[in-house]
C-alpha positions as CSV (number, residue, x, y, z in Angstrom):
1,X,105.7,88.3,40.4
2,X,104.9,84.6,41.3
3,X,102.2,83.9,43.9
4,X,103.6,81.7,47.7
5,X,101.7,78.5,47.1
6,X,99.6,77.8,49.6
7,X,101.5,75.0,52.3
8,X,98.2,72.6,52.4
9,X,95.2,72.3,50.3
10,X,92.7,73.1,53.6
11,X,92.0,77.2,53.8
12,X,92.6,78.4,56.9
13,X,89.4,80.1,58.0
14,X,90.2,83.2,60.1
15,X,88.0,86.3,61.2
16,X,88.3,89.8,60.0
17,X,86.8,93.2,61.1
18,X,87.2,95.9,59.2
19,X,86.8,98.5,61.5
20,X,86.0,102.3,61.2
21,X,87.6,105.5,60.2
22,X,90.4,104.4,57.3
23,X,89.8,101.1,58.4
24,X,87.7,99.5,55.4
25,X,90.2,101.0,53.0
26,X,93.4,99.6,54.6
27,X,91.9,96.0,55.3
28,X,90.6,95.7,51.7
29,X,94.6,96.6,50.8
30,X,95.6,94.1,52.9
31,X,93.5,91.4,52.1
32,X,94.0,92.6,48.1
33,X,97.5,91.7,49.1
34,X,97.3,88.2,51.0
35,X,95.3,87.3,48.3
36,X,97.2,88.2,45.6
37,X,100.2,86.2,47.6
38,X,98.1,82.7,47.5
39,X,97.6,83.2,51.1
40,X,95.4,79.8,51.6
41,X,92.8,81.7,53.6
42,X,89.0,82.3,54.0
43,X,87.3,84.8,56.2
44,X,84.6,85.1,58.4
45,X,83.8,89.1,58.4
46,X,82.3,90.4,61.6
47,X,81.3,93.9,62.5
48,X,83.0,95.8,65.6
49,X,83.3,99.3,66.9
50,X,81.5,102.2,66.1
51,X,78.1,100.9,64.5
52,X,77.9,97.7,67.1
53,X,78.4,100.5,69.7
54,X,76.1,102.9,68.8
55,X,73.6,99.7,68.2
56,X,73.4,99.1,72.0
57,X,76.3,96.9,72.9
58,X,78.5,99.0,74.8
59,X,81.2,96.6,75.0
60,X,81.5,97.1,70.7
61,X,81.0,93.8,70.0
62,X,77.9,92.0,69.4
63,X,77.2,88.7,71.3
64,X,77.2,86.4,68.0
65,X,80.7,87.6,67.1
66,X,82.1,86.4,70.0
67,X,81.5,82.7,68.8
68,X,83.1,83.4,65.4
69,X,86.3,84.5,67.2
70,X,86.6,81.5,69.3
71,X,85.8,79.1,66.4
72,X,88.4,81.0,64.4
73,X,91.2,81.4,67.0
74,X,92.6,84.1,64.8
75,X,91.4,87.6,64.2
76,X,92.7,90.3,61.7
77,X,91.5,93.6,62.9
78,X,91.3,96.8,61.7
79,X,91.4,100.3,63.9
80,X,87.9,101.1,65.5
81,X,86.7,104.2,66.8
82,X,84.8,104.2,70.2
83,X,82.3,106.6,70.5
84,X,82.8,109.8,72.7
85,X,81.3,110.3,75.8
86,X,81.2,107.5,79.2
87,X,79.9,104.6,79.6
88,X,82.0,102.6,76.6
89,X,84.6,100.7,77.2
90,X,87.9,99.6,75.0
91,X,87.3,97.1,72.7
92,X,91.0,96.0,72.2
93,X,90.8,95.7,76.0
94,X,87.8,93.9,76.2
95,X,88.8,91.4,73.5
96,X,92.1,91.0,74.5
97,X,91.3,89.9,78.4
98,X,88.3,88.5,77.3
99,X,90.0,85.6,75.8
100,X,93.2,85.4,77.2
101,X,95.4,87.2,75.0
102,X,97.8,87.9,77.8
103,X,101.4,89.0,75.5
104,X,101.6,92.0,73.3
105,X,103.6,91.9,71.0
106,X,105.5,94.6,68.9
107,X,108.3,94.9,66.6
108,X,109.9,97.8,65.8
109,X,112.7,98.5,62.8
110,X,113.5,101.4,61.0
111,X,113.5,101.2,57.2
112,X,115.9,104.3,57.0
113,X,116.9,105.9,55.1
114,X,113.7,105.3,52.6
115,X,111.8,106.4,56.0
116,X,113.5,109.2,57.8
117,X,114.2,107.9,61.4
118,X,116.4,109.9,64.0
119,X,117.6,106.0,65.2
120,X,118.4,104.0,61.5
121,X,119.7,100.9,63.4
122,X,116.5,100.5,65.6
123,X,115.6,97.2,65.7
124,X,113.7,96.0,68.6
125,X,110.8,93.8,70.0
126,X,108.4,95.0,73.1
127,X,106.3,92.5,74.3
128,X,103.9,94.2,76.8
129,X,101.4,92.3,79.7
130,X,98.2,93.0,78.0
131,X,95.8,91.8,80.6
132,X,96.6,93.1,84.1
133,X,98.1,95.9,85.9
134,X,96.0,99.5,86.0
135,X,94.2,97.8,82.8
136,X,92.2,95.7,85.3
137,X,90.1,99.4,85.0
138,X,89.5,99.1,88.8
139,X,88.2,102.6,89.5
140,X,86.4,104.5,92.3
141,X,85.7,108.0,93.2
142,X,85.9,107.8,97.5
143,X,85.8,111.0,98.6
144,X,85.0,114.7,97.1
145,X,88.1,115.5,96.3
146,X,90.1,111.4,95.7
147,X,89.4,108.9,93.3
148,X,91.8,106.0,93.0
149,X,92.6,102.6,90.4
150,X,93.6,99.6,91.9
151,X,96.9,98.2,90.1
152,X,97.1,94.4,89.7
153,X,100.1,92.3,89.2
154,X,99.7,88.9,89.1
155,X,102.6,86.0,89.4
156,X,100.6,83.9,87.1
157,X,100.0,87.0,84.2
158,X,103.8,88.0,85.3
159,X,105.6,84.1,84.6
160,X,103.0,84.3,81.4
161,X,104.9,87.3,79.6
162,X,108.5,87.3,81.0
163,X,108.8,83.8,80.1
164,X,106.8,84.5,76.5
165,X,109.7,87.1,75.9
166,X,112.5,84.6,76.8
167,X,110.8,82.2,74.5
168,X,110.1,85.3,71.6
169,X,114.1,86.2,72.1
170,X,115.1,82.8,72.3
171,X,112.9,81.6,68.7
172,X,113.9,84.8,67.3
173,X,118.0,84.8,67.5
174,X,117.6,87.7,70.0
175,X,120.5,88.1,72.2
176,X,119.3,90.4,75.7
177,X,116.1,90.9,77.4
178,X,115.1,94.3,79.5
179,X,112.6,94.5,82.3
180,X,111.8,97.7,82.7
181,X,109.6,98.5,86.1
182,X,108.9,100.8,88.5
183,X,109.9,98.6,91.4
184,X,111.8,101.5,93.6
185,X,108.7,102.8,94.4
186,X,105.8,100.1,93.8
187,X,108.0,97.5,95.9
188,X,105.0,95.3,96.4
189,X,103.6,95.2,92.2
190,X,106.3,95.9,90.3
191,X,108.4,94.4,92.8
192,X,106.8,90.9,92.1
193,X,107.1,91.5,87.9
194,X,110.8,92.0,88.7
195,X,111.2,89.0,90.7
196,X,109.7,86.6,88.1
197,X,111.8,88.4,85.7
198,X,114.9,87.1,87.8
199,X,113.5,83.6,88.4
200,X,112.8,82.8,85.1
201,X,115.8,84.7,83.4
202,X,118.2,82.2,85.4
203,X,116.8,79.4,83.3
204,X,118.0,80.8,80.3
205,X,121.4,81.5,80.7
206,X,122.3,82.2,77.2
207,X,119.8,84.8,76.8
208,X,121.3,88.4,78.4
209,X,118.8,89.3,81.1
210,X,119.2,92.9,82.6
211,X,116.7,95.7,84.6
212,X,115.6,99.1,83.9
213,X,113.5,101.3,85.9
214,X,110.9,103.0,83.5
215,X,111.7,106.0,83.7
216,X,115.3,106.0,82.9
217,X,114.2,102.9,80.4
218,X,111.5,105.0,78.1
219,X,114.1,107.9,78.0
220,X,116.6,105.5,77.0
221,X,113.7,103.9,74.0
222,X,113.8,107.6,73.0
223,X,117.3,108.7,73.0
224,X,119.2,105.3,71.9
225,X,116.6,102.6,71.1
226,X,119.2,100.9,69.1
227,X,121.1,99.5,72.6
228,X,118.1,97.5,73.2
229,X,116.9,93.9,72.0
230,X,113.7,92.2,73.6
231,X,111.7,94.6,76.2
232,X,109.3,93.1,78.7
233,X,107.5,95.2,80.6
234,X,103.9,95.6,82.6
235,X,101.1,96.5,80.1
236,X,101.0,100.2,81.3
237,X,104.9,100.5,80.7
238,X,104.5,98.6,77.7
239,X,102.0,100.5,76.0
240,X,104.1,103.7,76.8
241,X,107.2,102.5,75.6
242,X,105.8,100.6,72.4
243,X,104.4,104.0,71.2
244,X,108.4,105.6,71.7
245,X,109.6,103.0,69.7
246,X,107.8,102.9,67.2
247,X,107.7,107.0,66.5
248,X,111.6,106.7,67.1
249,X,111.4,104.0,64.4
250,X,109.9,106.7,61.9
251,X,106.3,106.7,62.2
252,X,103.9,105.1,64.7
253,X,101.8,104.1,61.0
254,X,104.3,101.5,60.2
255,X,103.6,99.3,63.0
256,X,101.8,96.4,63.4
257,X,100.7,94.1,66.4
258,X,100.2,90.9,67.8
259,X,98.3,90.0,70.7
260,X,98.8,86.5,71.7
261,X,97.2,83.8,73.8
262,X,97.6,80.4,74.6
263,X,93.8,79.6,72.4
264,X,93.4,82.8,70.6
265,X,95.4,85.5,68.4
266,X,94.3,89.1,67.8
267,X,96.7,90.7,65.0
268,X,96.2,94.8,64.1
269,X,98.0,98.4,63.5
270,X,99.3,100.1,65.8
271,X,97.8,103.6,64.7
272,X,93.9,104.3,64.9
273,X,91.1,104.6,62.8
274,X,92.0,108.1,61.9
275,X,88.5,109.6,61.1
276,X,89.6,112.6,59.3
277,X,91.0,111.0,56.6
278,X,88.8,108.5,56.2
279,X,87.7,107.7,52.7
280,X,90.2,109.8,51.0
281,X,92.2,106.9,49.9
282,X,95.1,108.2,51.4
283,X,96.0,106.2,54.6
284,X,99.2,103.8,55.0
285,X,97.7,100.0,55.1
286,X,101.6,99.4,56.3
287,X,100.5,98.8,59.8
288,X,98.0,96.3,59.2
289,X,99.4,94.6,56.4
290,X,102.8,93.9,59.2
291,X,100.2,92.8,61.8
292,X,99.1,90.4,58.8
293,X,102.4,89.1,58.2
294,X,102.6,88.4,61.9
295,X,99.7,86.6,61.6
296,X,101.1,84.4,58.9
297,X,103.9,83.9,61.3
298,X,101.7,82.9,64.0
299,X,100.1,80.4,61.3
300,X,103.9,79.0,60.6
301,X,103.0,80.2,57.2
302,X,106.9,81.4,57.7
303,X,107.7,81.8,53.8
304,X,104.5,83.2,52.8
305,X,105.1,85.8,55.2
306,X,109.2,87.0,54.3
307,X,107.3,87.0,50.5
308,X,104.9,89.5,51.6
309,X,107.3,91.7,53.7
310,X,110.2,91.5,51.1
311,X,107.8,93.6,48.7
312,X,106.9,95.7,51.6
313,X,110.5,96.7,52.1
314,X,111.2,96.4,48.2
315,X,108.5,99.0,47.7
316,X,109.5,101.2,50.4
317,X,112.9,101.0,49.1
318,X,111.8,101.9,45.6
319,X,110.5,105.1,47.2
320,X,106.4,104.8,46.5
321,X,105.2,105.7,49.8
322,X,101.8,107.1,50.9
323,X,101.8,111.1,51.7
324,X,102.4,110.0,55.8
325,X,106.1,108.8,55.1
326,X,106.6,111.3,51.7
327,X,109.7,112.8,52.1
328,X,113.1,113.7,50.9
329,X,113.8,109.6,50.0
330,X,110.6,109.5,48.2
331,X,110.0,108.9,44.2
332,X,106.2,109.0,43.8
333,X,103.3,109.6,46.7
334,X,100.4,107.2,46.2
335,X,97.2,106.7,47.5
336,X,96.2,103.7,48.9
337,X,95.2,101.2,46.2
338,X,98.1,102.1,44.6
339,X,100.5,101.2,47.5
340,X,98.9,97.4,47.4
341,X,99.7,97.6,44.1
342,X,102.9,98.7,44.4
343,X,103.3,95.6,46.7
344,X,101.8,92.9,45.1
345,X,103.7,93.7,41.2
346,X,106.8,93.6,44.0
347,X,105.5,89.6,45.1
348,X,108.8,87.6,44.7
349,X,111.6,90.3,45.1
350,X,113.6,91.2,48.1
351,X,115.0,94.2,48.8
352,X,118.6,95.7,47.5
353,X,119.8,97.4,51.0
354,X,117.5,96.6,53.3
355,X,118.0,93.6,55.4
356,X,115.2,90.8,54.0
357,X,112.6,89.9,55.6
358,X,113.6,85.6,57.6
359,X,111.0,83.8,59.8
360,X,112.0,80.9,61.2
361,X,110.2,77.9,62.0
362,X,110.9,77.9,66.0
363,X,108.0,77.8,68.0
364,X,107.4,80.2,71.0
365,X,106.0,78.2,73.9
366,X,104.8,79.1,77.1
367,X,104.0,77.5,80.1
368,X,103.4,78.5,83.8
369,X,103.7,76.3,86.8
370,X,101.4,76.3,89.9
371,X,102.2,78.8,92.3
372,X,102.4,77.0,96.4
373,X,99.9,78.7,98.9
374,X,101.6,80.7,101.5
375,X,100.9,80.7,105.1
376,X,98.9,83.6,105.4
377,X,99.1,85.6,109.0
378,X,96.5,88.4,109.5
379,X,98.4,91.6,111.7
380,X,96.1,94.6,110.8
381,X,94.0,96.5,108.8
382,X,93.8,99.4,106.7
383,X,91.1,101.6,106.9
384,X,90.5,104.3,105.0
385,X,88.3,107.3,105.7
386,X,86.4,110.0,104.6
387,X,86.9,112.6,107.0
388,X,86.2,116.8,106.4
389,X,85.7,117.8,109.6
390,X,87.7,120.5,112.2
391,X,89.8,122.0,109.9
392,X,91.1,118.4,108.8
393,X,93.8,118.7,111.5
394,X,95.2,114.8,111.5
395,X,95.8,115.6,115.8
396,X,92.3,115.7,115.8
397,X,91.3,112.8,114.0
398,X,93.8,110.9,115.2
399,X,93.3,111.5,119.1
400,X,89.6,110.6,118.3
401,X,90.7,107.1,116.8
402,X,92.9,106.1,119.5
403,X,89.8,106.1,121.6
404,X,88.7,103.2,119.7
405,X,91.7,101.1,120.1
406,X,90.8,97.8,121.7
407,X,89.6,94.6,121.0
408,X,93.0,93.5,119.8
409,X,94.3,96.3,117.3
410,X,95.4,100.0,118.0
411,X,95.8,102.9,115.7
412,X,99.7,103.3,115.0
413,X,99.5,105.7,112.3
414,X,97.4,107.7,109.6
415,X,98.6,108.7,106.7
416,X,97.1,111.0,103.9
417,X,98.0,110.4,100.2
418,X,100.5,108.0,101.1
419,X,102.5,110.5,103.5
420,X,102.3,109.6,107.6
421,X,100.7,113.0,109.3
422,X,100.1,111.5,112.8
423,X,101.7,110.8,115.1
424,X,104.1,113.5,114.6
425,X,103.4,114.7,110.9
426,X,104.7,118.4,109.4
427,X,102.8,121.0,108.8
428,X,104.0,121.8,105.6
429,X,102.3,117.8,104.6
430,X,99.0,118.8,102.6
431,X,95.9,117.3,103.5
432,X,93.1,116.3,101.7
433,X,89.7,114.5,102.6
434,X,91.4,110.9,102.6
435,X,92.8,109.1,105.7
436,X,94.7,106.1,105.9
437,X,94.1,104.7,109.3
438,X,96.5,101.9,110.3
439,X,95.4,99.7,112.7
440,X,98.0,96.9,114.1
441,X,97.4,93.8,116.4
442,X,98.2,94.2,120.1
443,X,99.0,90.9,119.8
444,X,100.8,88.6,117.2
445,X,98.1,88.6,115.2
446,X,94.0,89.1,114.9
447,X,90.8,88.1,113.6
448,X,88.3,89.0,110.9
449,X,85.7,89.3,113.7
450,X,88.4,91.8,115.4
451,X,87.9,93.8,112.6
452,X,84.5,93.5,112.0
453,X,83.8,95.2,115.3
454,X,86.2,98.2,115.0
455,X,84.4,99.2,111.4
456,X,81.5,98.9,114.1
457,X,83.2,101.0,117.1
458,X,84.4,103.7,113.9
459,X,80.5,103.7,112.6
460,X,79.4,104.1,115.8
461,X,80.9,107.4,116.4
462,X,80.2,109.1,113.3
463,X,83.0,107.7,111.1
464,X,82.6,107.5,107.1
465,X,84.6,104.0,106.4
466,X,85.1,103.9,102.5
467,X,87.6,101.2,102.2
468,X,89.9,98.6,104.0
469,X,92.4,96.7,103.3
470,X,93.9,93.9,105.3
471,X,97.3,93.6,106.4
472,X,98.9,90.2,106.1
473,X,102.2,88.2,106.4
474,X,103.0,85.5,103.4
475,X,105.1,82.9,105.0
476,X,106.1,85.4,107.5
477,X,107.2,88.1,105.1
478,X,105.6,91.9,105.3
479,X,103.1,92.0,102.3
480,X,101.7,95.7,102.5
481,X,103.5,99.0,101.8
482,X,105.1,100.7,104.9
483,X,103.8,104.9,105.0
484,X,106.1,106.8,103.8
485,X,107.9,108.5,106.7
486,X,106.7,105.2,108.8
């Protein structure tokens, strides 16, 4: 075994957390490892997760750790646990819109037949939007019985990731890209993600560009993950679809992650912190140790890195696997010291049949261009009531609004849970405590102050207003969802 030399005399200094649950055991592996590689790095060690939480921060994170991150620009992070119970929120999420790391990224290849995988050809990248969509964690509770999220797409966190996954496919030698959406139904969200996805895919014409809707798509990731390349998708979607891969792969342990922004990169497992096995000594330090050779990627420390994963894959191939991935393939189980070990007497060899590990040195840019202001016409507005009252007939209710019309706008519809029930609903429509009221001008358009005094005709006469949501025209274009049966 020969050591990478380090590509410059200057350590890079990056920050490490070791986590909870296995985590401790598996970053000490990994670091064992890097080290053992003449990986020229230092680290600054910060504490997140479990402790920090139960210390007071909610967030996980203390305030001071913060500025060791952004100094850094590169963090190596082990799986946390966040404390049961409300009023905690994801750390992953936190960090990773906290600083802009707006592309997930996730490769997934099986390393059959030493792994048993139902899909031995799998070889794949998702890269999922990791700071938008239902992520935003927009959440209210409006009524007894109806709580909502808000879902936010964005064209700037939309142009961000598609064209990261063109630049990832195009770096990488990959030959298609799949969006995969909802955009049948969500015409207005995942309708502008799918859009982008056109735009930008017609500026890379050698790069195959095609659609999926996610449903169909994730049943395809299960069934034949192998007819797919480079998957972009909304960070709901992706972090669906990243999971199927990676369990069609052969085991959700052997993944690891990158989380990428245009100032900072996070790089982690897949899997969790897995509390009951915690210091057993048994846990797979596979994910992490891949997330770390992204890393090393991400550093353009592009040898160091195939000279790490080639005695990843020459180890697996030799059969010495930790008890997770112990099967019929298998020669010896170890623990996991022994599986760093296994890796690091492995430095300097590449594997016999599986394919060896080859980074190249193209970088993956990313830019996004100003988006032009519309012309922005107000027609209407939303409101959105919580109403229990007469046997929550919508005749009733309705008839009752229409005696508010005026003032430039006039009820045209209501619809509950999406579905119109007046004018002429069915009775077979169920109804719960939660009215859409649409209101429309009488005219071509109408003002804030229009709408201002109709929330003031509805509270007036006894009417719970919860929401509203103003209906516009962008360059003269319908921008709001039509009810369905409207």
């Amino acid at each position: 075994m020969e050591p990478t030399a380090p590509t410059s005399d200057a350590p890079i200094t990056i920050t490490v957390a070791h986590g909870d649950g296995i985590g401790p055991e598996i970053m000490e592996a990994t670091l064992r490892i890097l080290e053992a590689a003449g990986a020229p790095l230092q680290y600054d060690t910060i504490k997140v997760g479990k402790e920090v939480y139960t210390s007071g921060h909610s967030s996980g994170i203390a305030p001071e750790s913060w500025d060791t991150i952004r100094k850094n620009k590169i963090l190596l992070k082990a799986p946390i646990t966040t404390p049961q119970g409300g009023g905690y929120k994801s750390l992953n999420v936190t960090l990773r819109k906290s600083l802009g790391m707006f592309a997930n990224v996730r490769p997934v290849k099986s390393v059959a037949p030493f792994v048993a995988s139902p899909h031995p050809q799998i070889d794949l990248v998702i890269v999922r939007e990791n700071e938008e969509d239902t992520y935003a964690g927009i959440e209210h509770r409006q009524t007894t019985e109806v709580t909502q999220t808000l879902k936010l797409i964005t064209r700037p966190g939309s142009e961000a990731i598609v064209r990261y996954a063109f630049e990832y496919a195009k770096a990488h030698g990959r030959q298609r890209v799949t969006c995969m959406t909802k955009d049948n139904i969500m015409k207005l969200t995942d309708g502008l993600f799918h859009k982008v996805f056109d735009e930008i895919a017609a500026e890379y014409p050698e790069i195959e560009a095609e659609h999926r809707i996610i449903d169909i798509g994730a049943a395809l990731i299960g069934a034949q993950p192998d007819s797919f390349d480079v998957v972009v998708a909304p960070n709901l979607y992706g972090d669906i679809i990243s999971d199927i891969a990676a369990e069609a792969s052969g085991s959700v342990g052997l993944a690891g992650s990158a989380n990428i922004g245009t100032e900072v990169a996070m790089f982690e497992a897949v899997h969790g912190s897995a509390p009951d096995i915690a210091g057993k000594g048994i846990a797979n330090p596979s994910g992490l140790l891949r997330g770390a050779i992204m890393m090393l990627d991400h550093l353009n420390l592009d040898r160091l890195a195939e000279t790490i994963e080639n005695a990843w894959l020459a180890t697996i191939e030799a059969g010495i696997h930790t008890g997770d991935i112990y099967g019929e393939n298998s020669t010896r189980k170890v623990g996991t010291a022994e599986f760093a070990d296994a890796i690091i007497e492995r430095l300097g060899q590449t594997p016999e049949t599986l394919t060896p590990a080859h980074y190249t040195d193209a970088e993956v840019s990313v830019g996004v261009h100003p988006t032009p202001r519309a012309e922005k016409t107000l027609v209407g507005v939303d409101v959105f009531l919580d109403w229990d009252e007469s046997g929550r007939q919508p005749d009733v209710i309705g008839n009752a609004l229409r005696e508010l019309d005026g003032e430039g706008l006039r009820l045209k519809l209501i619809t509950n849970r999406g579905v119109k029930v007046f004018p002429d609903g069915l009775p077979e429509t169920f109804w719960t405590d939660h009215w859409r009221c649409r209101f429309v001008a009488t005219d071509d358009t109408v003002t804030p102050q229009q709408i201002v005094a109709l929330l003031g005709r509805l509270a007036d006469n006894g009417f719970d207003a919860i929401k509203t949501e103003n209906l516009y025209l962008f360059d003269g274009e319908r921008a709001y969802s039509l009810a369905q049966g409207e």
